[in-house]
N, CA, C and O of each residue as an XYZ file, in Angstrom:
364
protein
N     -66.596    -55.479    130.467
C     -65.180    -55.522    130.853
C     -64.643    -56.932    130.620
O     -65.233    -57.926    131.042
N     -63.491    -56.982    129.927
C     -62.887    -58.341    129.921
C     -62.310    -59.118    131.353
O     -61.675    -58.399    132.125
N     -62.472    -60.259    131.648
C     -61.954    -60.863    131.978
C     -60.331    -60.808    131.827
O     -59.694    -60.545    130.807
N     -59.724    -61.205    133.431
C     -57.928    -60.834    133.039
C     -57.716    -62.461    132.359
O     -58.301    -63.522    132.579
N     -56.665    -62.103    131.502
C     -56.453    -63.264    131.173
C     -55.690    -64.459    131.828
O     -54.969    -64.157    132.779
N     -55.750    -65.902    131.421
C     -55.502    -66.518    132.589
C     -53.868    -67.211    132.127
O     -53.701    -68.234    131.463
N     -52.939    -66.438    132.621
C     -51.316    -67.129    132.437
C     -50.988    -68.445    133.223
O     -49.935    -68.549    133.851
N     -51.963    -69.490    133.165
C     -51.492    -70.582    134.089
C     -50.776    -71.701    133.154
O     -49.804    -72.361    133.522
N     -51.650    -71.853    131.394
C     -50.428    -72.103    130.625
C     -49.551    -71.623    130.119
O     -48.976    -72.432    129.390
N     -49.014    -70.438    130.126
C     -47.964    -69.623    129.760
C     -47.189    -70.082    130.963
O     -46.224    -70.772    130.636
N     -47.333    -69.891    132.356
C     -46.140    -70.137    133.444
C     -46.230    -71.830    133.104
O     -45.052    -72.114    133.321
N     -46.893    -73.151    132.703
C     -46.403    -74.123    132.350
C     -45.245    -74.332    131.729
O     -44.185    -74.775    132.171
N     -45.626    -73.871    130.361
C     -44.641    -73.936    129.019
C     -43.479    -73.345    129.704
O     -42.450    -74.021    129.707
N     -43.470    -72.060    130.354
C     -42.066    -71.326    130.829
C     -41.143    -72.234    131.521
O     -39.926    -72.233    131.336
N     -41.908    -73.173    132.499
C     -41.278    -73.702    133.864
C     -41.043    -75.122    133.078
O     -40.027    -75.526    133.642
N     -41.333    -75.944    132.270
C     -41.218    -76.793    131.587
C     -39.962    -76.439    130.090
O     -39.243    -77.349    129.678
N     -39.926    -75.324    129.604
C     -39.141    -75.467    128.301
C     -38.007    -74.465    128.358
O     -37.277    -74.153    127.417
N     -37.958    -73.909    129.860
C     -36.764    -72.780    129.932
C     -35.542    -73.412    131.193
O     -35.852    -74.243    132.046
N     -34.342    -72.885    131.073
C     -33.715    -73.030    132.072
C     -33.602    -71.667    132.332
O     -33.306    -70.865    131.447
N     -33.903    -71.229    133.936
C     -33.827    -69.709    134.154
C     -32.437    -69.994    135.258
O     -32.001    -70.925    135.935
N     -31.976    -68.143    134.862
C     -32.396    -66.795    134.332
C     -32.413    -67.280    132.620
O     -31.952    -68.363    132.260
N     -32.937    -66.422    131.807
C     -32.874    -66.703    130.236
C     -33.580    -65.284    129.977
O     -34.472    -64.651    130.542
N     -32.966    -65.136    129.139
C     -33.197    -63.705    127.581
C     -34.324    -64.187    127.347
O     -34.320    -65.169    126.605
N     -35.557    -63.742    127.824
C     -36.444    -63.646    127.158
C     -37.260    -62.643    125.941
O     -37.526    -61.493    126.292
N     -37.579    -63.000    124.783
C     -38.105    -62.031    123.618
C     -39.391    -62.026    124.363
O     -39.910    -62.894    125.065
N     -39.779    -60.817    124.029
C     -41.203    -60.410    124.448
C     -41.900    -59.330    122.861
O     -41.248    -58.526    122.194
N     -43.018    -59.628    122.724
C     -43.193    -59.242    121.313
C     -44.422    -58.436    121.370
O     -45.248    -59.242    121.800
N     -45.066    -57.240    121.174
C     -46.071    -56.288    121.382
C     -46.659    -55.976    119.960
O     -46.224    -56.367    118.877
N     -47.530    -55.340    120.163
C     -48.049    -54.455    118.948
C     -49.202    -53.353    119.605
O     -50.239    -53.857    120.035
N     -49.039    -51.865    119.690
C     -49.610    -51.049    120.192
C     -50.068    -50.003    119.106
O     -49.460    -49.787    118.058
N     -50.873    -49.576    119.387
C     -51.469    -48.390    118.384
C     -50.627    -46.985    118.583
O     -50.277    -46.435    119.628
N     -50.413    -46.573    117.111
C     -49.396    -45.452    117.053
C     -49.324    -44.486    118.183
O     -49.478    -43.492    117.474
N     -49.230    -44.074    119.186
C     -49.088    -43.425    120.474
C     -47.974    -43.206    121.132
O     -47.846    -43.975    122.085
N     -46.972    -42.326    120.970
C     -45.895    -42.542    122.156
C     -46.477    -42.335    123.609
O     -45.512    -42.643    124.309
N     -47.087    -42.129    124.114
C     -47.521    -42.717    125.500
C     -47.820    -44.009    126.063
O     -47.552    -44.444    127.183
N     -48.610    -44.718    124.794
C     -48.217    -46.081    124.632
C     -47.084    -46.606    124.524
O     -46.831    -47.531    125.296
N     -46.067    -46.185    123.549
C     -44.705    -46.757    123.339
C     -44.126    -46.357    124.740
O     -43.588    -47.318    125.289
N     -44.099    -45.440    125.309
C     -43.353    -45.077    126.790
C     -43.503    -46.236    127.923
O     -42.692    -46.708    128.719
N     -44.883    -46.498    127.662
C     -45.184    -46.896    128.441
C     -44.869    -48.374    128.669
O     -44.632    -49.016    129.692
N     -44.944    -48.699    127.373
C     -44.319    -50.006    127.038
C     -42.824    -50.650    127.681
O     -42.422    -51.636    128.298
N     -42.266    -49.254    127.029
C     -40.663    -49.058    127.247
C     -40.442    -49.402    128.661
O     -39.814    -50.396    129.024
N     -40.968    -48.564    129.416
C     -40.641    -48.329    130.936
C     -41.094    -49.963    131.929
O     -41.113    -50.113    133.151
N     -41.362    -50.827    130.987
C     -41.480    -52.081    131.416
C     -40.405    -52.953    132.010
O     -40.249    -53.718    132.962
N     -39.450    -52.252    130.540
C     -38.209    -53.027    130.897
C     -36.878    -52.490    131.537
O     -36.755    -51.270    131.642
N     -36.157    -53.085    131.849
C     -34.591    -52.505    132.194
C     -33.864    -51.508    131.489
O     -34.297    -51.099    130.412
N     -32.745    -51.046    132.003
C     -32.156    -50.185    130.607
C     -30.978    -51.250    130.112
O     -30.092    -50.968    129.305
N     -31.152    -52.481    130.742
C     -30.250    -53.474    129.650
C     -30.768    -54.525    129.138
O     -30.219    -55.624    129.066
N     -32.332    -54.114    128.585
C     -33.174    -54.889    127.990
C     -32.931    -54.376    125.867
O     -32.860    -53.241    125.396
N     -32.901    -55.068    125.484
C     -32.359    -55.119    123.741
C     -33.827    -54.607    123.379
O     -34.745    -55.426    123.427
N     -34.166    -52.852    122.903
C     -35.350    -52.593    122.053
C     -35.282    -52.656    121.149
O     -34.155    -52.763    120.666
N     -36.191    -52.638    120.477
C     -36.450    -52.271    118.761
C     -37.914    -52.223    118.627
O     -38.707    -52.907    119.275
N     -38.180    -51.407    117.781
C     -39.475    -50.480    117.255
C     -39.684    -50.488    115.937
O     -38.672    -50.407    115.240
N     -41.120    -50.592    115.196
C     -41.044    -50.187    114.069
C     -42.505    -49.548    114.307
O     -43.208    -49.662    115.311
N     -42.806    -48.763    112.980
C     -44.000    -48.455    112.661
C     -44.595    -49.006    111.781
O     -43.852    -49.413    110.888
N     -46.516    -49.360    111.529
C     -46.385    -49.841    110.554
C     -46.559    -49.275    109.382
O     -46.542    -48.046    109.460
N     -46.762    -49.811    108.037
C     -46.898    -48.767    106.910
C     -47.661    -47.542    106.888
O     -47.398    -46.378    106.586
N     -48.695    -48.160    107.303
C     -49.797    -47.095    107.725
C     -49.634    -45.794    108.865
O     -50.346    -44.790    108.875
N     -48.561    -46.079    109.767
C     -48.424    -45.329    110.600
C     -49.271    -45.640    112.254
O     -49.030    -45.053    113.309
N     -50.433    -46.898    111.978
C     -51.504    -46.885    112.612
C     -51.325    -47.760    113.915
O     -52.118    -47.792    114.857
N     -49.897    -48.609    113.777
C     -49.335    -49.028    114.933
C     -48.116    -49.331    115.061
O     -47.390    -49.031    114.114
N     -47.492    -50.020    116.260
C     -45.651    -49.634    116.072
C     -45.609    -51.230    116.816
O     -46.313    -51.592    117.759
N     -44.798    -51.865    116.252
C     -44.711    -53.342    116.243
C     -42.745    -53.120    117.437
O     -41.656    -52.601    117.196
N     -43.277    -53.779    118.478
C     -42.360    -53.655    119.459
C     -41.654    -54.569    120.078
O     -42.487    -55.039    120.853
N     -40.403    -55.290    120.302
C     -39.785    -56.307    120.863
C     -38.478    -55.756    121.728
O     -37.535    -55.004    121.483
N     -38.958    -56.583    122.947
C     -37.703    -56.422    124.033
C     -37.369    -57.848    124.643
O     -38.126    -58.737    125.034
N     -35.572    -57.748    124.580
C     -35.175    -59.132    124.991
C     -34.423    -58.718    126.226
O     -33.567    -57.845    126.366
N     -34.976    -59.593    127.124
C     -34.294    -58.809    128.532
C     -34.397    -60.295    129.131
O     -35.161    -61.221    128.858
N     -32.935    -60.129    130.403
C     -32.488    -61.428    130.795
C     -33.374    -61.478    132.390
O     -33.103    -60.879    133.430
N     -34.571    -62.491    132.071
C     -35.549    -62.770    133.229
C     -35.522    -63.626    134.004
O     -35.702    -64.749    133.531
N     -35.297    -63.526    135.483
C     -35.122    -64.224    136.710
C     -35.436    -65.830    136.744
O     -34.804    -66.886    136.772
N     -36.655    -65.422    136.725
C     -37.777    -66.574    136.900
C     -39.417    -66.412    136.056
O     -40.085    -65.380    136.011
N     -39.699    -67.475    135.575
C     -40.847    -67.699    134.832
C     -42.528    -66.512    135.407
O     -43.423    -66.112    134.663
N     -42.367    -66.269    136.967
C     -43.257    -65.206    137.400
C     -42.814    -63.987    136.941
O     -43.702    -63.142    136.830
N     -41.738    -63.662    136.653
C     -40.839    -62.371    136.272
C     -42.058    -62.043    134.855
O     -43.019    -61.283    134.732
N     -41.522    -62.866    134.132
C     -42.241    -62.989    132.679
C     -43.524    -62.459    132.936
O     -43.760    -61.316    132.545
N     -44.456    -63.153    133.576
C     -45.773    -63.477    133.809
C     -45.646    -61.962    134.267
O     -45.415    -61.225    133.309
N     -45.722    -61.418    135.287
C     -45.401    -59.962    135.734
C     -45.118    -58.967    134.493
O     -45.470    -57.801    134.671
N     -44.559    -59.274    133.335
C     -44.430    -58.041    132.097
C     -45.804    -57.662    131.316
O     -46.174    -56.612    130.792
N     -46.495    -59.117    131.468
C     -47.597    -59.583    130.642
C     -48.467    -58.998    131.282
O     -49.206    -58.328    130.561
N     -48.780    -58.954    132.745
C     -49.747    -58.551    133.418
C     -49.572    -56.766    133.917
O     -50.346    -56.012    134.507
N     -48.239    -56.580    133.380
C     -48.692    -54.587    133.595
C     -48.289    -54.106    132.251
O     -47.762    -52.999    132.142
N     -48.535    -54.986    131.056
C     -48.685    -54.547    129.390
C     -50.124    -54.934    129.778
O     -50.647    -54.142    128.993
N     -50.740    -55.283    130.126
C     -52.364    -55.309    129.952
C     -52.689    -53.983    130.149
O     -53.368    -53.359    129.334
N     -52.275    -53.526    131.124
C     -52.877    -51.584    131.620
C     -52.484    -50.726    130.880
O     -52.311    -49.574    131.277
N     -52.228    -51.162    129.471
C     -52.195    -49.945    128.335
C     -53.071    -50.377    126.831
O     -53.009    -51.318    126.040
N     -53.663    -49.476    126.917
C     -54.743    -49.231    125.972
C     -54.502    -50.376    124.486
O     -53.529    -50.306    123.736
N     -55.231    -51.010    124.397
C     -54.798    -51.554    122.812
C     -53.967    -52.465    122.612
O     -53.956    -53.062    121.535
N     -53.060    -52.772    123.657
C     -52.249    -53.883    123.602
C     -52.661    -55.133    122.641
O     -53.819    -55.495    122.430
N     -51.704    -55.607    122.204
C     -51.539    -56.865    121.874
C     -50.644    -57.768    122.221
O     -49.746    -57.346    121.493
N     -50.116    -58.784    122.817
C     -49.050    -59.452    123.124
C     -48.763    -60.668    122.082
O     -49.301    -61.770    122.187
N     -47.898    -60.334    121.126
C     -47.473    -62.173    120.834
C     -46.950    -63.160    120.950
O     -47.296    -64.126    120.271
């Protein structure tokens, strides 16, 4: 089992290079699944900016949501319940 990963420099960089609230881009890559993509989805607000693609192959769907986030734990909080779906990638 992996180890969770550790966001203590991610909440640095946030609390150091943002003025909050701020639009944050958030950038995924999940394996072709709409249960995955749902699941993804249901992360964010319904006045969060989606967009989806698939890739050539069909074999995964390259995902970005820009949604306007509170505070730098807000962030940290998207990152840590996109871990509980299969395959994730975060960039």
């Amino acid at each position: 089992m992996n180890a969770a990963p550790d966001y203590s420099k991610l909440l640095e960089y946030l609390v150091r290079n943002y003025t909050w609230p701020h639009e944050y881009l958030f950038k995924f890559v999940v394996p072709f699944d709409p249960e995955s993509l749902n699941r993804l989805k249901a992360l964010f607000n319904n006045q969060a900016q989606i967009s989806h693609r698939e890739s050539k192959n069909s074999k995964y769907i390259s995902f970005t949501a820009k949604q306007l986030m509170d505070n730098p734990d807000d962030v940290i909080e998207v990152y840590r319940a996109a871990e509980k779906i299969d395959q994730i990638i975060a960039l």
